[in-house]
C-alpha positions in Angstrom: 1.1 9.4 -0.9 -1.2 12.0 1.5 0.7 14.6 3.4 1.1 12.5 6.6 4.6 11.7 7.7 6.0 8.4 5.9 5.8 6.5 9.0 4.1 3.2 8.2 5.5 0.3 6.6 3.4 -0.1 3.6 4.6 3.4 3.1 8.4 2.7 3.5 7.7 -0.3 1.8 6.1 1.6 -1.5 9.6 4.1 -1.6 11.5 1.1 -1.2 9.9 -0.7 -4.6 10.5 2.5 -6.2 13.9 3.0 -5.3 14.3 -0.2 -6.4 12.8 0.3 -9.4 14.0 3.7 -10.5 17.8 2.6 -9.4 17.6 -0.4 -12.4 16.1 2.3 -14.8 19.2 4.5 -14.1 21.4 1.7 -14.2 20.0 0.1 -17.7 19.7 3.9 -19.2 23.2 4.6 -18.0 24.3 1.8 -19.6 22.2 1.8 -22.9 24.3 5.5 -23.2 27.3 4.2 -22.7 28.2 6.0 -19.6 30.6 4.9 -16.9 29.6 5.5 -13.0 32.7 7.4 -12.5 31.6 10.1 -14.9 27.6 9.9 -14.2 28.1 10.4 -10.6 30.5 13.4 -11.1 28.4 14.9 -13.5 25.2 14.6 -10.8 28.0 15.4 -8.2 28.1 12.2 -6.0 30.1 9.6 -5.3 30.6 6.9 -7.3 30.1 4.1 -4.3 26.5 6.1 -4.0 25.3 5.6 -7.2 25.9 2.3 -7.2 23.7 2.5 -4.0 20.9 4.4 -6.0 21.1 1.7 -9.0 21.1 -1.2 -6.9 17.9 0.7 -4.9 19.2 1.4 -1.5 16.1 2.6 0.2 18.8 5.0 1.8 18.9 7.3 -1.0 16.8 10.8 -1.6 13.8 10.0 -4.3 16.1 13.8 -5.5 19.3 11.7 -5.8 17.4 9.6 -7.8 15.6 12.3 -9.8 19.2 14.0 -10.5 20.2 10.7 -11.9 17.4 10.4 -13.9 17.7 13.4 -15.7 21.3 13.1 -16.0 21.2 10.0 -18.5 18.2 11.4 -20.4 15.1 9.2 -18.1 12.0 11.6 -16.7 10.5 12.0 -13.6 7.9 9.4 -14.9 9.9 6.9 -14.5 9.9 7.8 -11.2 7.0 9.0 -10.3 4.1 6.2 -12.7 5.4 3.2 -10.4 4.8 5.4 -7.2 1.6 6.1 -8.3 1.0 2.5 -9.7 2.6 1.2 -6.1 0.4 4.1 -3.9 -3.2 2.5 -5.3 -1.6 -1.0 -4.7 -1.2 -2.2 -8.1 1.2 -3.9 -10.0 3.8 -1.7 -12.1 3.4 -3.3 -16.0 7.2 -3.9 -16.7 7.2 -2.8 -20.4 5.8 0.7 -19.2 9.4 0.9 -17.8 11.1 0.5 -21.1 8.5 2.4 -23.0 8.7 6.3 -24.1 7.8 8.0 -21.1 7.4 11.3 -23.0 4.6 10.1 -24.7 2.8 8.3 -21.8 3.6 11.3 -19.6 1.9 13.5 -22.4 -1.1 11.3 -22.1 -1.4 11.7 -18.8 -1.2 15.6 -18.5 -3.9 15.7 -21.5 -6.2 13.4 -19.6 -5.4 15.7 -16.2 -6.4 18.7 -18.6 -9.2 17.4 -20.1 -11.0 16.6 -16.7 -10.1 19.6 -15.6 -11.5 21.7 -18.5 -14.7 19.1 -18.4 -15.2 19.6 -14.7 -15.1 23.7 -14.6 -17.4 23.5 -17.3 -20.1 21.7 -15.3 -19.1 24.6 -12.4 -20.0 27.2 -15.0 -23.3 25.5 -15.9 -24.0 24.5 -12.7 -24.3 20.9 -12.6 -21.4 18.6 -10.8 -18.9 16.2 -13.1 -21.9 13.8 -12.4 -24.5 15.9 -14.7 -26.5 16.3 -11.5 -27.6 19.5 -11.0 -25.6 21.1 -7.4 -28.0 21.6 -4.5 
């Protein structure tokens, strides 16, 4: 999302999905590690009516509740932050990426970053732009 306030609907709409979204990731991890609400939300220090709010994706809650959650029962920021991204460029968020390791995509991901990264202040050294043409 760009800088501007979160004012429109599409926007509202976006954090919605992935509260949504992130809240049944908690939920099935929390679950998958056999921990009770009770205990997760005193561990992230919330209330246990609230984290039933953040599992069942009550656009009411912080994307930080969420992220404290996350961490809590072993999930990343990826599963957070891919469907935003997917969501932000209006596509559809592939379900099994969800249940997938996020480690590994997430390791993908910050290689690929690197690599364009590296690629592109290469072609600022040797004076061309990342499109091989020289810069005028």
């Amino acid at each position: 999302m760009s800088l501007r306030s979160l004012s429109s609907t599409s926007d509202a709409a976006i954090l919605a999905k992935v509260k949504m979204i992130s809240g049944k990731c908690i939920e099935e991890r929390r679950r998958k590690v056999r921990i009770s609400q009770k205990k997760l939300a005193s561990a992230v220090g919330i209330s246990d009516r609230w984290l039933r709010e953040i599992e069942s994706g009550n656009p009411d809650a912080s994307l930080e509740d969420h992220l404290r959650c996350a961490y809590r029962v072993g999930l990343s920021a990826g599963n957070i932050l891919l469907p935003l991204i997917f969501l932000e460029h209006r596509m559809t968020v592939p379900a099994q990426i969800l249940h997938d390791d996020m480690a590994e995509i997430e390791r993908k991901c910050i290689s690929l970053i690197g690599e364009h990264y590296i690629a592109t202040l290469g072609d600022l050294i040797r004076g061309t732009t990342v499109s091989g043409f020289p810069r005028s």
